[in-house]
N, C-alpha and C positions, 0 to 999 in steps of 0.2 A: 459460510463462515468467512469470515474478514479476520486474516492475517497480519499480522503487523511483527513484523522482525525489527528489533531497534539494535542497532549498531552500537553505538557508542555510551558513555559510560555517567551516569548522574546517580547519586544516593539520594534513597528516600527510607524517611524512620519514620516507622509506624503505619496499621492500616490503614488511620484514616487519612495519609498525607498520600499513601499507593492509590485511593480511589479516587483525592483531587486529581493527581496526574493522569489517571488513564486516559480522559478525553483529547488531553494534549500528544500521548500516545499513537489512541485512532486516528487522530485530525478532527475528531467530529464526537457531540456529545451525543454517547446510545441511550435510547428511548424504548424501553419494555423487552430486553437484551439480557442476557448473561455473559458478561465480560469474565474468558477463561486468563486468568496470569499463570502462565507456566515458570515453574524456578528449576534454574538448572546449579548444580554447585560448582564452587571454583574449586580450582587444582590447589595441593598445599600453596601457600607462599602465593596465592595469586592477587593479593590486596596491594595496591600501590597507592601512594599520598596518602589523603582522605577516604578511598574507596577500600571499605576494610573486606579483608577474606571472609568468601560467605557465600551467601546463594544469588546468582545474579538474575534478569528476567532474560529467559529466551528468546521466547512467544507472548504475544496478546494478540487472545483471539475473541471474536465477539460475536454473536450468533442471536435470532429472535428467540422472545421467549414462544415455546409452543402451544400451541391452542387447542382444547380439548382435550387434557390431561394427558397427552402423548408422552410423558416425562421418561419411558423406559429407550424409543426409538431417540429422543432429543436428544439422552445421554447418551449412545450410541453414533450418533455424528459426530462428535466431540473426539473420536478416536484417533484419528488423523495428530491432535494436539498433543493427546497423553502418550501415544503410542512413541513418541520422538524420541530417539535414546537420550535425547539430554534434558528429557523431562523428569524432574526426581520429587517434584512436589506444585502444586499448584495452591491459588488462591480465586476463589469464588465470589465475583459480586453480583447479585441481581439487580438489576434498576428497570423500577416499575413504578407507574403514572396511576392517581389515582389517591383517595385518602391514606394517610399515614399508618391507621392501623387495621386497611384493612389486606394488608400485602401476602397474598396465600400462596409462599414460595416454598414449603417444606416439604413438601414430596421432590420438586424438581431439585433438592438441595439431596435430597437422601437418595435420589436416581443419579446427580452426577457425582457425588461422592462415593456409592458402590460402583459406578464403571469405572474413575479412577484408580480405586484401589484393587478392580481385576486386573490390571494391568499395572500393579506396582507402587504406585503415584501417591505420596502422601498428598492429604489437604490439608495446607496451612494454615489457613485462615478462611470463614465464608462472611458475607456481608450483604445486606438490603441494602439500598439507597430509593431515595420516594423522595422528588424534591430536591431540596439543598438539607436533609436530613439523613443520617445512615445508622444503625445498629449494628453490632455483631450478631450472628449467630453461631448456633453448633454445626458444624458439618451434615450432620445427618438430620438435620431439620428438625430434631426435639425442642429445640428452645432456642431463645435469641433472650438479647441485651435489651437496654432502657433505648430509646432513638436521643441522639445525639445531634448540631448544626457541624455541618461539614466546615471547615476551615477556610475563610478564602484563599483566593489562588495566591493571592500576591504574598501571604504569611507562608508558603510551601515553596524553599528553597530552591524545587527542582523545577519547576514552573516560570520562577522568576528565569531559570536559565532557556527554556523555551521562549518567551518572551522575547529576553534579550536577542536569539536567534530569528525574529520575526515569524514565529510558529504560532498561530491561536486555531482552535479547535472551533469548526463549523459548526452552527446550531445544532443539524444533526445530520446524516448519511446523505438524503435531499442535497445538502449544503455542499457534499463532495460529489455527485450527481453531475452539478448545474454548473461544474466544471467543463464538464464535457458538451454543454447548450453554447452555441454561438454567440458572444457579446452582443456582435456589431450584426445584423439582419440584411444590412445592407452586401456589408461585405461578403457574408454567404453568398448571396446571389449571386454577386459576382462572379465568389469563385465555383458553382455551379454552369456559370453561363459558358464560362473560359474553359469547361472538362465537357464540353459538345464541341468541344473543336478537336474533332477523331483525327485530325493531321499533322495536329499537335499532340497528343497525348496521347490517341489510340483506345482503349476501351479498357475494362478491369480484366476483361477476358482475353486481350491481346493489347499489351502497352506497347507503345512505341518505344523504341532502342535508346537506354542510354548512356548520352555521350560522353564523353569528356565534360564539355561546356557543363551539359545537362545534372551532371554527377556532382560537378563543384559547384552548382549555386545549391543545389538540395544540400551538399555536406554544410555547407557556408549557413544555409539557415539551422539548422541542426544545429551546428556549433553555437550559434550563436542564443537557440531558446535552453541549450545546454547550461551555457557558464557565461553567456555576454553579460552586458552590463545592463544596469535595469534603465537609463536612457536611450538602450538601442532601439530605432524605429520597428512598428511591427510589418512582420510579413504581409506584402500587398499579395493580390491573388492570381498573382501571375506564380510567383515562384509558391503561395500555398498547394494550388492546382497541380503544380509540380512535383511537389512534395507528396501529393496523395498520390497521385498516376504514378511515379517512382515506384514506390512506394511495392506494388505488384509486380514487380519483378524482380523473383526472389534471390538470384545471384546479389543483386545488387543492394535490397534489402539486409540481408546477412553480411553484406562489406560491414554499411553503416552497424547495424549493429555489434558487430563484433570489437570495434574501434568506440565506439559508445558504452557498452558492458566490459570489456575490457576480457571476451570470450572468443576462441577461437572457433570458430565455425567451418572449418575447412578451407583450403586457397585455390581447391580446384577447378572454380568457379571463377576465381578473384583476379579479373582486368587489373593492369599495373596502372590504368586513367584511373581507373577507382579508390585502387588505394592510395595512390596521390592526391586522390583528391578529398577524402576522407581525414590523411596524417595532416593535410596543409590545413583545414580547417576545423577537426576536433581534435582536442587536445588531449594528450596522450595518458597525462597522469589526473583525467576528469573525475572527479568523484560526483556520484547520482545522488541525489540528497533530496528531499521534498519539494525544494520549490525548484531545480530542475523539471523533475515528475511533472509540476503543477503547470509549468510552463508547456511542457511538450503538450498537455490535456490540453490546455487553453486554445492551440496550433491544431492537434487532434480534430478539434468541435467544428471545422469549418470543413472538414472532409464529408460530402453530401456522397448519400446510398447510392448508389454500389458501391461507389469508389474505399468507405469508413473502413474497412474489414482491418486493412494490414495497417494505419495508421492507428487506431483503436489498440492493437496489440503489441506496436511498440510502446503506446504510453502503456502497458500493463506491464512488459518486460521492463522496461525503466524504473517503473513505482516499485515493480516488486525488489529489484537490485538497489533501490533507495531503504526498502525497508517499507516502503506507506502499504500496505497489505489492504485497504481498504480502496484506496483508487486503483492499486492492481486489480483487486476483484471486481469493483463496476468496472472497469474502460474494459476487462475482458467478456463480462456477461453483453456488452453493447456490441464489439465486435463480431462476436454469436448469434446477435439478434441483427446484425448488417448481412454477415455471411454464418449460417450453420455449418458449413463446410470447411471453412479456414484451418487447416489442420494445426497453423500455430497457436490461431487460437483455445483449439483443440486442446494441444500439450499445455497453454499456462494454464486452463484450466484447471485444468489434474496438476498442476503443480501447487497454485494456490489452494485449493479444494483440500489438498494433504498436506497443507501446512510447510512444503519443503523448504531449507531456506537456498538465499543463492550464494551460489558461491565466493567463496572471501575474495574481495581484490585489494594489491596493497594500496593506499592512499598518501598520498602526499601533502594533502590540507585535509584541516576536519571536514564533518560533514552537518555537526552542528549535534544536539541535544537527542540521544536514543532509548540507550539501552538505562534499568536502572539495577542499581543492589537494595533489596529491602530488605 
């Protein structure tokens, strides 16, 4: 399942304006998917400006459709999303490839509409889409609507503000994927050739000590794929190599993260070089946002086997504290396939897998376009 927690706060009226946005949503438009919208209600009095009181999105989550009419176990995965205390109703769209009528979605529609409602959860609304066309259905798959042209993006309000925020959604999962593939081939190499230097770096199974020095160029590059400025030069492979070798040593690992998430991980660990050198170069009141995330993937992609495991899993701890729920989930299934062992990667698994979200931090600037009310 591909989680996607959206933070911040956009209206959107009407079904068919919820299923333009979704893809803006994922990051990425799903192909033969059941996209779950969870709606959670506001407190009395909680509508402010334009955003009126009412049900807002918690969760989107998105999932394959299943193969060989598995539709009782399919809706039983989905548990994790409904079972969320602040799930009190959802919305159902299938999107499936293939002729327009001949979309045979009506059992997987009356399978996850009865798990839903064993567990409380009205259905608000459910919907096909096939193409740039969509119908309504009934929840329990008895019948559907006439097929309709979805609206372009640009005539849906909340989109435009996506947009505006330089967010467009990847053709499809692939697309968020191939974040994690190396640009440059060259520069891989390099930084493969610089992590056989065991007396500089040491091994994934025993890294070598770091310094002071060592601690504030890794925090420095951090900072800077964090919240730098989009003309800052990129990391050459002296300080990537560094950054992945770092990287396995988990005192030190947990500095940078904790000053990164804005999460206390213990200080029992915690060198006063470290966190020096952590406050002097990431910034304090940093909010994690997408193209953060997207950054750190980018940095991530040149961390060559063995060394990928803990670099992998800070870009999943990131994405998921951004909200992108979908590059949480690949950069953690990669990390698992670098190290099956990584016990961190271990936990975000089970934390994206159950949908949990993370925990609030206050922010200081936005973080750009998330959450909606529909």
């Amino acid at each position: 399942m591909d989680p996607c927690a959206t933070p911040s706060s956009l209206t959107i009226h009407g079904l068919e304006q919820a299923i333009v946005a979704l893809p803006y949503q994922l990051g990425y438009h799903p192909r033969r998917s059941l996209v779950l919208t969870c709606l959670a209600s506001r407190p009395p009095g909680g509508g402010t400006g334009s955003v009126p009181a009412g049900e807002r999105v918690s969760l989107t989550a998105r999932v394959d459709l299943p193969e060989g009419g598995e539709h009782a176990a399919f809706a039983a995965a989905l548990d994790p999303a409904l079972r969320r205390p602040e799930t009190a109703a959802v919305i159902i769209v299938v999107f499936a490839d293939g002729p327009v009528g001949r979309l045979e979605t009506s059992a997987l529609l009356a399978a996850v509409t009865a798990r839903a409602r064993r567990w409380g959860v009205s259905v608000r609304a459910a919907a096909h889409v096939s193409g740039q066309c969509w119908r309504q259905a009934t929840p329990d798959g008895s019948g559907a609507g006439p097929w309709h042209p979805l609206p372009h993006p640009r005539d849906v309000p909340a989109v435009a503000e996506y947009v505006v925020a330089g967010r467009a959604p990847a053709p499809d999962r692939r697309g968020v994927e191939r974040l994690l593939r190396p640009r440059d081939t060259a520069l891989a190499a390099r930084v493969s050739d610089a992590l056989r230097d065991r007396r500089a770096y040491g091994s994934p199974g025993e890294v070598a000590e770091v310094t002071a020095s060592h601690a504030g160029r890794v925090a420095a590059v951090f900072g800077q794929l964090l919240s730098g400025p989009e003309t800052r030069p990129s990391p050459g492979p002296a300080d990537l190599a560094r950054c992945a070798s770092s990287l396995h040593h988990v005192p030190w690992r947990d500095t940078l993260l904790s000053r990164m998430t804005g999460v206390d991980r213990g200080s029992g660990t915690v060198r006063a070089p470290w966190r020096r050198a952590v406050q002097r170069h990431v910034a304090g009141d940093l909010v994690l946002d997408r193209v953060s995330a997207e950054r750190i993937a980018a940095a991530a992609a040149y961390a060559p086997s063995p060394w990928a495991a803990p670099w992998l899993t800070v870009t999943g701890l990131v994405a998921w504290h951004a909200g992108d729920g979908a590059l949480a989930n690949i950069a953690v299934e990669a990390a698992l396939r670098a190290d099956p062992q990584y016990s961190l990667a271990g936990l975000l698994d089970s934390i994206v897998r159950n949908a949990v979200p993370p925990p609030p931090r206050p922010s200081l600037r936005p973080s750009g376009p998330g959450a909606c009310c529909v």
